[in-house]
Legacy VTK file of the C-alpha trace (Angstrom):
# vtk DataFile Version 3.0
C-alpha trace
ASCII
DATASET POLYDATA
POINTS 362 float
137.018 162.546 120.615
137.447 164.727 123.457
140.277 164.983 125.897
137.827 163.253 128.628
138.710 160.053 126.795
141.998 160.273 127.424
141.407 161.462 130.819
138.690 158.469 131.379
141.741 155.847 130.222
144.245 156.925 132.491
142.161 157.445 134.890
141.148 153.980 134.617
144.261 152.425 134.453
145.364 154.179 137.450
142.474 152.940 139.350
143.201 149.611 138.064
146.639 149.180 139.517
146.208 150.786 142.278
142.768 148.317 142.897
145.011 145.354 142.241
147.721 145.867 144.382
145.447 146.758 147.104
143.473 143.521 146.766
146.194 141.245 146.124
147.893 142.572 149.630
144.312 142.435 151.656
143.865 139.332 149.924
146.861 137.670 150.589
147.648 138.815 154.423
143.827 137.623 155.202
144.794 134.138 154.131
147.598 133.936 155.831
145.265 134.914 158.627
143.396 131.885 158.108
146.523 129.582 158.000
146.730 129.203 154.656
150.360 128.475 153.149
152.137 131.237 151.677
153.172 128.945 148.631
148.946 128.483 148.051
148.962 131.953 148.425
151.540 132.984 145.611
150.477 130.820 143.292
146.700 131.645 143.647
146.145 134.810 145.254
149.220 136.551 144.298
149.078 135.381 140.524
145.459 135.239 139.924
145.004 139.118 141.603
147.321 140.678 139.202
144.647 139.591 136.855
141.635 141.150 138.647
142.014 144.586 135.987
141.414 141.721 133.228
138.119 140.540 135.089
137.374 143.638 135.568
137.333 145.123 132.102
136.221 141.974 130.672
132.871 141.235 133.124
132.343 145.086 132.707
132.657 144.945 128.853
130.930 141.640 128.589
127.979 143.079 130.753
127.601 146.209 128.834
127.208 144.176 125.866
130.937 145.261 124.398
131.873 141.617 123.429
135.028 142.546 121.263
136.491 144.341 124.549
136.149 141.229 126.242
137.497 139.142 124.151
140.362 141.269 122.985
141.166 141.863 126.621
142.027 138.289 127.663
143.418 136.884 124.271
145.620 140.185 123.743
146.990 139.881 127.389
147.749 136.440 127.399
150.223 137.316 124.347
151.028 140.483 126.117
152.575 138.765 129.148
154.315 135.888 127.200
156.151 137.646 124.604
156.181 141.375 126.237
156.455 141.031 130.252
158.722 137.882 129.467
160.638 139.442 126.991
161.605 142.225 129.282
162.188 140.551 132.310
164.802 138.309 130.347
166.639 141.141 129.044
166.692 142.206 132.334
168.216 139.043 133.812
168.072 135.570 132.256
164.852 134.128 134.017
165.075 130.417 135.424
162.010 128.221 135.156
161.145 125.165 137.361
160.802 121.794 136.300
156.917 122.050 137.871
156.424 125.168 135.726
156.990 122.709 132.767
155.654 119.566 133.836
152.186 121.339 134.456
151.497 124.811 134.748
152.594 125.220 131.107
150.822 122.575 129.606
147.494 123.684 131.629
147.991 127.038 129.838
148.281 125.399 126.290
144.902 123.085 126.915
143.478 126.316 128.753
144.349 128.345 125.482
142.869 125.570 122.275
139.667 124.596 124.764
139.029 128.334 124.810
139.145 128.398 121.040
137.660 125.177 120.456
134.407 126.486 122.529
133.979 130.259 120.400
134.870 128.562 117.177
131.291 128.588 116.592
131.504 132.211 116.669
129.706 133.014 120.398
130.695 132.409 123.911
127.540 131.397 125.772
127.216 130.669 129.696
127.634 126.873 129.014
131.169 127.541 127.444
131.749 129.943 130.683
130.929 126.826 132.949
133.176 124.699 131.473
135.829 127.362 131.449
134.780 128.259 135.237
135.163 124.596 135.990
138.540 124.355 134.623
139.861 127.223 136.984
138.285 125.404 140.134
139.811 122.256 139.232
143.492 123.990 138.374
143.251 125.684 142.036
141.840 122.765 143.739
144.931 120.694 142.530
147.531 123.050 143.518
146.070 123.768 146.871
146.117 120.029 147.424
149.637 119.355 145.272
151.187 122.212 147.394
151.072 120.306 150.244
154.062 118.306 149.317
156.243 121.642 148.352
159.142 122.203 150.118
159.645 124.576 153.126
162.217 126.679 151.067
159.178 127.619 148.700
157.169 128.927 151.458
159.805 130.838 153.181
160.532 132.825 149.533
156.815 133.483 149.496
156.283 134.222 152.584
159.703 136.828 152.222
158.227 137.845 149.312
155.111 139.208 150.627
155.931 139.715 154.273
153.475 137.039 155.040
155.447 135.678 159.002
154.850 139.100 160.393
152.568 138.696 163.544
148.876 139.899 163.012
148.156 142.665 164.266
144.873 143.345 166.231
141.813 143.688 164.212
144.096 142.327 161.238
141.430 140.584 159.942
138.660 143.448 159.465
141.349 145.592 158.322
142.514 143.484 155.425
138.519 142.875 154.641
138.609 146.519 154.098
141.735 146.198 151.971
139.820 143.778 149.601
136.809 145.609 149.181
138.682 148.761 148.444
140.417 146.612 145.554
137.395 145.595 144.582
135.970 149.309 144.375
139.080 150.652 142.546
138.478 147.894 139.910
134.938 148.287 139.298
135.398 151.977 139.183
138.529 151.794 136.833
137.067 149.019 134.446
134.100 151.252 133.931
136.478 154.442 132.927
138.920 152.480 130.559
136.010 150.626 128.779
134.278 153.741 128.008
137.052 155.631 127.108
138.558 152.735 125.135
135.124 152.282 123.177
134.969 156.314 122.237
138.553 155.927 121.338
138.173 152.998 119.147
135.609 154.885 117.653
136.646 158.237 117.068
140.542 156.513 115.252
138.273 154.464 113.257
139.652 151.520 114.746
137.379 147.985 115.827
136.938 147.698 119.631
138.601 144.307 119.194
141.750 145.741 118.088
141.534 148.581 120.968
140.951 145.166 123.189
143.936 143.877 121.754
146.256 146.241 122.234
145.200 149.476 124.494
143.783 147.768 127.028
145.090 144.048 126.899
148.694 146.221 128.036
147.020 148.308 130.592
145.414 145.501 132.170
148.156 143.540 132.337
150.215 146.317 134.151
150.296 144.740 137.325
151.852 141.472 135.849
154.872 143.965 134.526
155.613 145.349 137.635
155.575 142.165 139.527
157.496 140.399 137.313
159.447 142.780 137.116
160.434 143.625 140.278
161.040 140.432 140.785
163.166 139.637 138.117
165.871 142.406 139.273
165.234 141.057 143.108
166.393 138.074 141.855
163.594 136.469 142.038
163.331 134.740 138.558
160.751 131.820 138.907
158.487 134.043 140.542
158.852 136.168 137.437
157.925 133.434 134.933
155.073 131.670 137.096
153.656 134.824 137.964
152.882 135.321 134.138
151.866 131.329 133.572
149.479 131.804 136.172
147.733 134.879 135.252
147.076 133.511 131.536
145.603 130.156 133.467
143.696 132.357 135.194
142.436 134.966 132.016
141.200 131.854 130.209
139.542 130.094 132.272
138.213 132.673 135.619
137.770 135.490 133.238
136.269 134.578 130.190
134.213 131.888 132.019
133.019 134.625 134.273
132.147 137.176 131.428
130.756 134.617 129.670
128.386 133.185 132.495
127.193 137.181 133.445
126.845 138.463 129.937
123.214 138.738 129.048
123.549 136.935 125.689
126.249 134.697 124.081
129.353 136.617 123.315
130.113 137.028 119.614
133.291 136.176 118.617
135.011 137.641 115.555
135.861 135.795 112.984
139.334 137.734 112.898
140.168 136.713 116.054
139.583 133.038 115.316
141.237 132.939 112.548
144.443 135.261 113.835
144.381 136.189 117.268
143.599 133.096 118.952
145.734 130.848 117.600
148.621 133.662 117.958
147.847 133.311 121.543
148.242 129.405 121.457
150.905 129.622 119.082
152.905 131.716 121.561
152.058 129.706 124.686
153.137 126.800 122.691
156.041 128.196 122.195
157.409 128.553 126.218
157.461 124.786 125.956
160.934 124.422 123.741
161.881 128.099 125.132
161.758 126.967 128.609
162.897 123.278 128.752
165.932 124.315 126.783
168.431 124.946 129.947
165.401 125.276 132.152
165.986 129.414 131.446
164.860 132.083 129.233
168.146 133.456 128.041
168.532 136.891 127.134
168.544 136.662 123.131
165.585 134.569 123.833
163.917 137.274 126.005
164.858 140.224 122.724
162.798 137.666 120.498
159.801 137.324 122.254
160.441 141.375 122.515
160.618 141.499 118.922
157.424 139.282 118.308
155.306 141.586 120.321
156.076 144.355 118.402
155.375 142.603 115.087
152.340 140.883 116.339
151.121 145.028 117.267
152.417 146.020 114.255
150.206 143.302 112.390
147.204 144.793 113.908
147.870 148.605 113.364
148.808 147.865 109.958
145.690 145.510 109.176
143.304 148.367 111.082
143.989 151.301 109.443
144.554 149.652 106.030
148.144 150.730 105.354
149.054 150.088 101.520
152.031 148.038 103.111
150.339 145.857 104.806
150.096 142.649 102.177
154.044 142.907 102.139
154.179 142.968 105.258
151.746 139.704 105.840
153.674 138.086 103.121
156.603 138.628 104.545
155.269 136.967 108.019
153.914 134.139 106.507
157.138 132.926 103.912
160.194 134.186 106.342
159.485 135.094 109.587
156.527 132.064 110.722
158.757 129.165 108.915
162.389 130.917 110.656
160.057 130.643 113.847
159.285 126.829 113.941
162.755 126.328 112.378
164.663 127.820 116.027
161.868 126.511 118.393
162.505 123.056 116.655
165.998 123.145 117.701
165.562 124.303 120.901
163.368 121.385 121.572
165.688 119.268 120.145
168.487 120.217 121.880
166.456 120.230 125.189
165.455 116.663 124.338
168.599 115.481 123.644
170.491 116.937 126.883
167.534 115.494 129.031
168.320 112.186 127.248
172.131 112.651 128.588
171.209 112.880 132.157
LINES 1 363
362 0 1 2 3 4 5 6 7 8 9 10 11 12 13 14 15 16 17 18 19 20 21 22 23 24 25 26 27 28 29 30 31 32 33 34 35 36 37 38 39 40 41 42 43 44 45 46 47 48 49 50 51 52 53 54 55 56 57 58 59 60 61 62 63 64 65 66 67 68 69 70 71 72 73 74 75 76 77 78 79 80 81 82 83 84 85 86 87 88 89 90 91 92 93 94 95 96 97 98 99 100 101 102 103 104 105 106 107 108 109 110 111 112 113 114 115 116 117 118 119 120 121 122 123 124 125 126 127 128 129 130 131 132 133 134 135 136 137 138 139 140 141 142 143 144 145 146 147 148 149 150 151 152 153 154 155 156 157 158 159 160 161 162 163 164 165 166 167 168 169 170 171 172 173 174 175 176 177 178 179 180 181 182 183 184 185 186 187 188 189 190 191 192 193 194 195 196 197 198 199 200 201 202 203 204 205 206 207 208 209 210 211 212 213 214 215 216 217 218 219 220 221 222 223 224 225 226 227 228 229 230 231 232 233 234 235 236 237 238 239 240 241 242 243 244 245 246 247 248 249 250 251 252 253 254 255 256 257 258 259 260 261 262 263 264 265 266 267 268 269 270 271 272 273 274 275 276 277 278 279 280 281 282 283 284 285 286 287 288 289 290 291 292 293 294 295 296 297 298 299 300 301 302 303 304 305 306 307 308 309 310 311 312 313 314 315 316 317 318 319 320 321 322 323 324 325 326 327 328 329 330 331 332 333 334 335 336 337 338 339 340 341 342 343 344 345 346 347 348 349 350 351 352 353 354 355 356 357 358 359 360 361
Protein backbone atom coordinates (compact mmCIF):
# COMPACT_ATOMS: atom_id res chain seq x y z
CA UNK A 1 0.00 0.00 0.00
CA UNK A 2 1.30 3.11 -1.27
CA UNK A 3 0.31 6.64 -0.50
CA UNK A 4 -1.38 6.78 -4.19
CA UNK A 5 -4.18 4.83 -2.54
CA UNK A 6 -4.90 7.23 -0.30
CA UNK A 7 -4.42 9.86 -2.78
CA UNK A 8 -6.73 7.78 -5.42
CA UNK A 9 -9.66 7.76 -2.43
CA UNK A 10 -9.76 11.24 -1.77
CA UNK A 11 -9.33 12.07 -4.86
CA UNK A 12 -12.30 10.16 -5.67
CA UNK A 13 -14.47 11.27 -3.18
CA UNK A 14 -13.77 14.74 -4.04
CA UNK A 15 -14.69 14.16 -7.55
CA UNK A 16 -17.70 12.50 -6.36
CA UNK A 17 -19.26 15.39 -4.54
CA UNK A 18 -18.28 17.77 -6.47
CA UNK A 19 -19.94 15.50 -9.70
CA UNK A 20 -23.11 15.30 -7.68
CA UNK A 21 -23.77 18.61 -6.80
CA UNK A 22 -23.02 19.69 -10.21
CA UNK A 23 -25.52 17.27 -11.74
CA UNK A 24 -28.17 17.56 -9.31
CA UNK A 25 -28.13 21.62 -10.02
CA UNK A 26 -27.88 21.10 -14.10
CA UNK A 27 -30.30 18.52 -13.56
CA UNK A 28 -32.73 20.16 -11.67
CA UNK A 29 -32.72 23.89 -13.32
CA UNK A 30 -33.12 21.95 -16.88
CA UNK A 31 -36.39 20.54 -15.64
CA UNK A 32 -37.64 23.34 -14.46
CA UNK A 33 -36.81 24.47 -17.96
CA UNK A 34 -39.10 22.04 -19.28
CA UNK A 35 -41.99 22.96 -16.86
CA UNK A 36 -41.63 20.41 -14.68
CA UNK A 37 -42.83 21.06 -10.92
CA UNK A 38 -40.31 21.85 -8.48
CA UNK A 39 -42.01 19.36 -5.93
CA UNK A 40 -41.31 16.40 -8.95
CA UNK A 41 -38.12 17.83 -8.98
CA UNK A 42 -37.11 17.47 -5.18
CA UNK A 43 -38.37 14.41 -4.72
CA UNK A 44 -36.77 12.82 -7.89
CA UNK A 45 -34.03 14.77 -9.15
CA UNK A 46 -32.89 16.34 -6.04
CA UNK A 47 -33.09 13.01 -3.92
CA UNK A 48 -32.23 10.47 -6.43
CA UNK A 49 -28.85 12.76 -7.61
CA UNK A 50 -27.37 12.75 -4.24
CA UNK A 51 -27.22 9.11 -4.99
CA UNK A 52 -25.45 9.29 -8.38
CA UNK A 53 -21.68 8.61 -6.29
CA UNK A 54 -23.61 5.24 -5.24
CA UNK A 55 -24.37 4.41 -9.04
CA UNK A 56 -21.38 5.37 -9.76
CA UNK A 57 -19.17 3.20 -7.62
CA UNK A 58 -21.54 0.46 -7.79
CA UNK A 59 -22.01 0.20 -11.97
CA UNK A 60 -18.16 0.85 -11.94
CA UNK A 61 -17.47 -1.95 -9.36
CA UNK A 62 -20.12 -4.20 -10.73
CA UNK A 63 -18.56 -3.74 -14.31
CA UNK A 64 -15.08 -4.39 -13.29
CA UNK A 65 -16.21 -7.53 -11.90
CA UNK A 66 -15.74 -6.20 -8.00
CA UNK A 67 -19.17 -7.60 -6.85
CA UNK A 68 -18.55 -7.17 -2.99
CA UNK A 69 -17.96 -3.27 -3.73
CA UNK A 70 -21.21 -3.19 -5.19
CA UNK A 71 -23.01 -4.71 -2.96
CA UNK A 72 -21.42 -3.29 0.13
CA UNK A 73 -21.89 0.12 -1.41
CA UNK A 74 -25.70 0.23 -1.55
CA UNK A 75 -26.58 -2.03 1.55
CA UNK A 76 -23.86 -0.11 3.78
CA UNK A 77 -25.32 3.33 2.64
CA UNK A 78 -28.75 2.63 3.06
CA UNK A 79 -27.80 1.99 6.92
CA UNK A 80 -25.42 4.83 6.64
CA UNK A 81 -28.10 7.43 5.94
CA UNK A 82 -30.78 5.99 8.35
CA UNK A 83 -28.96 5.62 11.48
CA UNK A 84 -25.83 8.10 10.70
CA UNK A 85 -27.14 11.19 8.46
CA UNK A 86 -30.47 10.84 10.57
CA UNK A 87 -28.88 10.54 13.67
CA UNK A 88 -27.02 13.74 13.19
CA UNK A 89 -29.43 15.82 11.73
CA UNK A 90 -31.72 15.06 14.88
CA UNK A 91 -29.18 16.03 17.27
CA UNK A 92 -28.95 18.91 15.37
CA UNK A 93 -32.63 19.85 15.52
CA UNK A 94 -35.52 17.45 16.17
CA UNK A 95 -36.52 16.51 12.47
CA UNK A 96 -40.40 16.49 11.61
CA UNK A 97 -41.68 13.85 9.23
CA UNK A 98 -44.87 14.04 7.05
CA UNK A 99 -47.72 11.93 7.25
CA UNK A 100 -46.92 11.03 3.23
CA UNK A 101 -43.37 10.14 4.30
CA UNK A 102 -45.14 7.41 6.42
CA UNK A 103 -48.03 6.44 4.55
CA UNK A 104 -45.68 5.55 1.52
CA UNK A 105 -42.31 6.52 0.97
CA UNK A 106 -41.34 4.50 4.07
CA UNK A 107 -43.07 1.50 3.45
CA UNK A 108 -41.70 1.53 -0.36
CA UNK A 109 -38.24 1.55 1.29
CA UNK A 110 -39.04 -1.52 3.59
CA UNK A 111 -40.56 -3.70 0.41
CA UNK A 112 -37.60 -2.05 -1.67
CA UNK A 113 -35.14 -3.38 1.11
CA UNK A 114 -36.66 -7.56 1.75
CA UNK A 115 -37.39 -7.78 -2.35
CA UNK A 116 -33.73 -6.88 -2.70
CA UNK A 117 -32.82 -9.66 -0.31
CA UNK A 118 -35.37 -11.99 -1.30
CA UNK A 119 -33.85 -11.82 -5.07
CA UNK A 120 -29.69 -12.44 -3.92
CA UNK A 121 -30.76 -14.94 -1.34
CA UNK A 122 -29.75 -17.39 -3.82
CA UNK A 123 -26.40 -16.03 -3.52
CA UNK A 124 -26.08 -13.94 -7.17
CA UNK A 125 -27.69 -10.91 -8.55
CA UNK A 126 -28.33 -11.60 -12.23
CA UNK A 127 -29.85 -9.04 -14.91
CA UNK A 128 -33.37 -10.56 -14.36
CA UNK A 129 -33.22 -9.55 -10.57
CA UNK A 130 -31.83 -5.98 -11.95
CA UNK A 131 -35.10 -5.74 -14.14
CA UNK A 132 -37.30 -6.29 -11.57
CA UNK A 133 -35.42 -3.95 -9.32
CA UNK A 134 -35.20 -1.37 -12.40
CA UNK A 135 -38.92 -1.78 -12.74
CA UNK A 136 -39.63 -1.00 -9.25
CA UNK A 137 -37.78 2.47 -9.49
CA UNK A 138 -39.85 3.39 -12.74
CA UNK A 139 -42.98 2.53 -11.15
CA UNK A 140 -42.02 4.51 -7.62
CA UNK A 141 -41.21 7.71 -9.95
CA UNK A 142 -44.02 7.26 -12.25
CA UNK A 143 -46.43 7.40 -9.17
CA UNK A 144 -45.05 10.38 -7.59
CA UNK A 145 -44.80 12.34 -10.75
CA UNK A 146 -48.47 11.56 -11.24
CA UNK A 147 -49.44 11.68 -7.17
CA UNK A 148 -47.61 15.10 -7.09
CA UNK A 149 -50.04 16.58 -9.01
CA UNK A 150 -52.42 16.90 -6.18
CA UNK A 151 -49.57 18.48 -3.69
CA UNK A 152 -50.13 21.64 -2.44
CA UNK A 153 -48.71 24.98 -3.75
CA UNK A 154 -46.86 25.55 -0.35
CA UNK A 155 -44.70 22.35 -1.27
CA UNK A 156 -43.63 23.75 -4.48
CA UNK A 157 -42.85 27.16 -3.34
CA UNK A 158 -40.31 25.45 -0.44
CA UNK A 159 -38.79 23.55 -3.33
CA UNK A 160 -38.68 25.84 -5.59
CA UNK A 161 -36.95 28.34 -2.53
CA UNK A 162 -34.97 25.63 -1.88
CA UNK A 163 -33.25 25.33 -5.08
CA UNK A 164 -33.81 28.72 -6.62
CA UNK A 165 -35.93 27.05 -9.17
CA UNK A 166 -38.59 30.72 -10.08
CA UNK A 167 -35.54 32.57 -11.23
CA UNK A 168 -36.11 33.55 -14.97
CA UNK A 169 -33.98 31.47 -17.51
CA UNK A 170 -31.48 32.92 -18.70
CA UNK A 171 -30.52 32.79 -22.46
CA UNK A 172 -29.00 29.65 -23.65
CA UNK A 173 -30.14 28.23 -20.10
CA UNK A 174 -30.85 25.18 -21.51
CA UNK A 175 -27.38 24.19 -23.27
CA UNK A 176 -25.73 25.54 -20.34
CA UNK A 177 -27.33 23.30 -17.76
CA UNK A 178 -26.77 20.26 -20.48
CA UNK A 179 -23.23 21.09 -19.90
CA UNK A 180 -23.79 21.13 -16.14
CA UNK A 181 -25.07 17.46 -16.34
CA UNK A 182 -22.53 16.05 -18.38
CA UNK A 183 -19.83 17.57 -16.29
CA UNK A 184 -21.60 15.64 -13.27
CA UNK A 185 -21.62 12.88 -15.12
CA UNK A 186 -17.73 13.13 -15.94
CA UNK A 187 -16.78 13.93 -12.29
CA UNK A 188 -18.63 10.69 -11.31
CA UNK A 189 -17.27 8.36 -13.72
CA UNK A 190 -13.87 9.74 -13.10
CA UNK A 191 -14.25 9.65 -9.20
CA UNK A 192 -15.97 6.11 -9.05
CA UNK A 193 -13.04 4.78 -10.98
CA UNK A 194 -10.36 6.40 -8.32
CA UNK A 195 -12.25 5.33 -5.05
CA UNK A 196 -12.89 1.74 -6.37
CA UNK A 197 -9.36 1.20 -7.11
CA UNK A 198 -8.03 2.69 -4.27
CA UNK A 199 -10.67 1.09 -2.02
CA UNK A 200 -9.83 -2.48 -3.58
CA UNK A 201 -5.77 -1.96 -2.93
CA UNK A 202 -6.78 -0.76 0.44
CA UNK A 203 -8.94 -3.59 1.32
CA UNK A 204 -6.21 -5.55 0.29
CA UNK A 205 -3.16 -4.31 1.64
CA UNK A 206 -5.29 -4.07 5.75
CA UNK A 207 -6.22 -7.53 5.05
CA UNK A 208 -9.67 -6.59 5.09
CA UNK A 209 -12.72 -8.20 2.45
CA UNK A 210 -13.76 -5.65 -0.22
CA UNK A 211 -17.26 -6.16 1.19
CA UNK A 212 -16.40 -4.77 4.43
CA UNK A 213 -14.33 -1.77 2.65
CA UNK A 214 -17.93 -1.53 0.67
CA UNK A 215 -19.52 -1.36 3.84
CA UNK A 216 -17.95 1.08 5.51
CA UNK A 217 -15.17 3.26 3.46
CA UNK A 218 -17.03 3.83 0.71
CA UNK A 219 -20.82 3.25 1.64
CA UNK A 220 -19.89 6.85 3.92
CA UNK A 221 -18.11 8.54 1.14
CA UNK A 222 -20.74 7.92 -1.23
CA UNK A 223 -23.29 8.94 0.74
CA UNK A 224 -21.57 12.38 1.41
CA UNK A 225 -23.81 14.33 -0.53
CA UNK A 226 -26.93 13.01 1.43
CA UNK A 227 -24.99 14.51 4.76
CA UNK A 228 -24.57 17.75 3.52
CA UNK A 229 -28.01 18.12 2.18
CA UNK A 230 -29.62 16.94 4.96
CA UNK A 231 -27.79 18.66 6.75
CA UNK A 232 -27.96 21.90 5.65
CA UNK A 233 -31.23 21.58 5.66
CA UNK A 234 -31.87 20.48 8.93
CA UNK A 235 -30.17 23.79 10.51
CA UNK A 236 -32.17 25.90 7.61
CA UNK A 237 -34.97 24.62 9.14
CA UNK A 238 -35.87 22.67 6.72
CA UNK A 239 -36.63 19.31 8.54
CA UNK A 240 -38.85 17.17 6.14
CA UNK A 241 -36.59 17.87 3.46
CA UNK A 242 -33.96 16.41 5.74
CA UNK A 243 -35.74 13.09 6.39
CA UNK A 244 -37.23 12.55 2.73
CA UNK A 245 -34.12 13.45 1.24
CA UNK A 246 -32.58 10.27 2.97
CA UNK A 247 -35.97 7.96 2.31
CA UNK A 248 -35.56 8.76 -1.14
CA UNK A 249 -32.03 8.08 -1.81
CA UNK A 250 -32.31 4.44 -0.14
CA UNK A 251 -35.57 3.98 -2.65
CA UNK A 252 -33.44 4.95 -5.10
CA UNK A 253 -29.94 2.68 -4.04
CA UNK A 254 -32.17 -0.41 -4.08
CA UNK A 255 -33.91 -0.35 -6.73
CA UNK A 256 -31.93 2.29 -9.69
CA UNK A 257 -28.62 1.16 -8.45
CA UNK A 258 -28.42 -2.30 -7.83
CA UNK A 259 -30.89 -2.94 -10.71
CA UNK A 260 -28.55 -1.01 -12.89
CA UNK A 261 -25.28 -2.82 -11.72
CA UNK A 262 -26.95 -5.78 -11.89
CA UNK A 263 -28.40 -5.43 -15.55
CA UNK A 264 -24.56 -4.07 -16.87
CA UNK A 265 -22.46 -6.51 -14.95
CA UNK A 266 -21.13 -9.14 -17.28
CA UNK A 267 -22.14 -12.09 -15.06
CA UNK A 268 -24.52 -12.53 -12.06
CA UNK A 269 -23.27 -10.74 -9.04
CA UNK A 270 -22.21 -12.99 -6.16
CA UNK A 271 -23.53 -12.24 -3.08
CA UNK A 272 -21.85 -13.13 0.22
CA UNK A 273 -23.20 -15.21 2.36
CA UNK A 274 -22.18 -12.69 5.26
CA UNK A 275 -24.07 -10.15 3.95
CA UNK A 276 -27.23 -12.25 3.75
CA UNK A 277 -27.07 -13.46 6.74
CA UNK A 278 -25.94 -9.92 8.62
CA UNK A 279 -25.84 -7.04 6.53
CA UNK A 280 -28.97 -7.21 4.73
CA UNK A 281 -31.28 -7.77 7.13
CA UNK A 282 -29.40 -4.96 9.34
CA UNK A 283 -30.37 -2.79 6.53
CA UNK A 284 -34.13 -3.91 6.70
CA UNK A 285 -34.01 -4.15 10.26
CA UNK A 286 -33.08 -0.45 10.45
CA UNK A 287 -35.50 0.79 7.78
CA UNK A 288 -38.04 -1.07 9.70
CA UNK A 289 -37.29 0.64 12.37
CA UNK A 290 -38.21 4.58 11.03
CA UNK A 291 -41.72 3.18 11.04
CA UNK A 292 -42.37 3.32 15.12
CA UNK A 293 -39.45 6.12 15.21
CA UNK A 294 -41.29 8.32 12.94
CA UNK A 295 -45.08 7.86 13.57
CA UNK A 296 -44.36 8.41 17.23
CA UNK A 297 -45.09 12.42 17.32
CA UNK A 298 -44.57 12.50 13.59
CA UNK A 299 -40.64 13.65 14.70
CA UNK A 300 -37.35 12.21 15.28
CA UNK A 301 -36.56 13.60 18.68
CA UNK A 302 -33.20 14.25 19.71
CA UNK A 303 -32.49 11.14 22.14
CA UNK A 304 -33.93 9.33 19.27
CA UNK A 305 -31.48 10.93 16.76
CA UNK A 306 -28.16 9.93 19.65
CA UNK A 307 -29.57 6.24 19.24
CA UNK A 308 -29.59 5.78 15.78
CA UNK A 309 -25.98 7.66 16.34
CA UNK A 310 -25.07 5.07 18.66
CA UNK A 311 -26.26 2.09 16.39
CA UNK A 312 -24.05 3.18 13.61
CA UNK A 313 -21.18 3.06 15.53
CA UNK A 314 -21.90 -0.42 16.89
CA UNK A 315 -23.09 -1.74 13.64
CA UNK A 316 -19.11 -0.36 12.32
CA UNK A 317 -17.78 -1.60 15.23
CA UNK A 318 -19.39 -5.15 14.47
CA UNK A 319 -17.62 -5.19 11.25
CA UNK A 320 -14.06 -3.98 12.30
CA UNK A 321 -14.19 -6.29 15.07
CA UNK A 322 -15.49 -9.40 12.96
CA UNK A 323 -12.67 -8.36 10.05
CA UNK A 324 -9.69 -8.26 11.74
CA UNK A 325 -10.59 -11.07 14.18
CA UNK A 326 -10.27 -9.22 17.49
CA UNK A 327 -10.20 -11.83 20.51
CA UNK A 328 -13.21 -9.62 21.80
CA UNK A 329 -15.26 -10.00 19.31
CA UNK A 330 -17.62 -13.18 20.56
CA UNK A 331 -18.31 -10.91 23.72
CA UNK A 332 -19.00 -8.45 21.94
CA UNK A 333 -21.64 -10.44 19.49
CA UNK A 334 -23.00 -11.95 22.59
CA UNK A 335 -23.51 -9.05 24.07
CA UNK A 336 -25.56 -7.70 20.82
CA UNK A 337 -27.56 -10.53 20.52
CA UNK A 338 -28.87 -11.09 24.59
CA UNK A 339 -28.97 -7.12 25.60
CA UNK A 340 -28.69 -4.75 23.11
CA UNK A 341 -31.11 -6.54 19.92
CA UNK A 342 -33.96 -7.61 22.64
CA UNK A 343 -33.57 -3.68 24.55
CA UNK A 344 -34.01 -2.65 20.75
CA UNK A 345 -37.45 -4.26 19.89
CA UNK A 346 -38.38 -3.67 23.56
CA UNK A 347 -38.27 0.67 22.93
CA UNK A 348 -39.39 0.47 19.21
CA UNK A 349 -42.40 -1.63 20.60
CA UNK A 350 -43.39 1.16 22.74
CA UNK A 351 -42.93 3.72 20.51
CA UNK A 352 -45.32 2.05 18.21
CA UNK A 353 -47.54 1.57 20.81
CA UNK A 354 -47.71 4.77 22.02
CA UNK A 355 -47.98 6.15 18.40
CA UNK A 356 -50.91 3.77 17.94
CA UNK A 357 -52.61 4.63 20.80
CA UNK A 358 -52.43 8.63 20.40
CA UNK A 359 -53.59 8.13 16.68
CA UNK A 360 -56.48 6.13 18.22
CA UNK A 361 -57.26 9.44 20.45
CA UNK A 362 -57.65 11.71 17.56
Amino acid sequence: MTIMTFVYLLAGLVLLVAGAEVLVKGAARLAATFGISPLVIGLTVVAFGTSAPEMAVSVQAAFSGNGDIAIGNVVGSNIFNVLFILGISALIIPLVVSRQLIRLDVPVMIVASVLAMALAFDGALGRLDGAILFAGIIAYTVFLIVSSRREKAAADDEFAGEYGLKAAPRQYATLINVGFILAGLVLLVTGSNFLVEGAVTLARALGLSELVIGLTVIAAGTSLPEVATSITAAIKGERDIAVGNVVGSNVFNLLAVLGLASLVSPSPINVAASALVFDFPVMIAVAVACLPVFFSGYLINRWEGLLFFAYYIVYTTYLIMYATATPAFAQFQAALVWYVVPLTVVTLLILGARAWHTQKKH
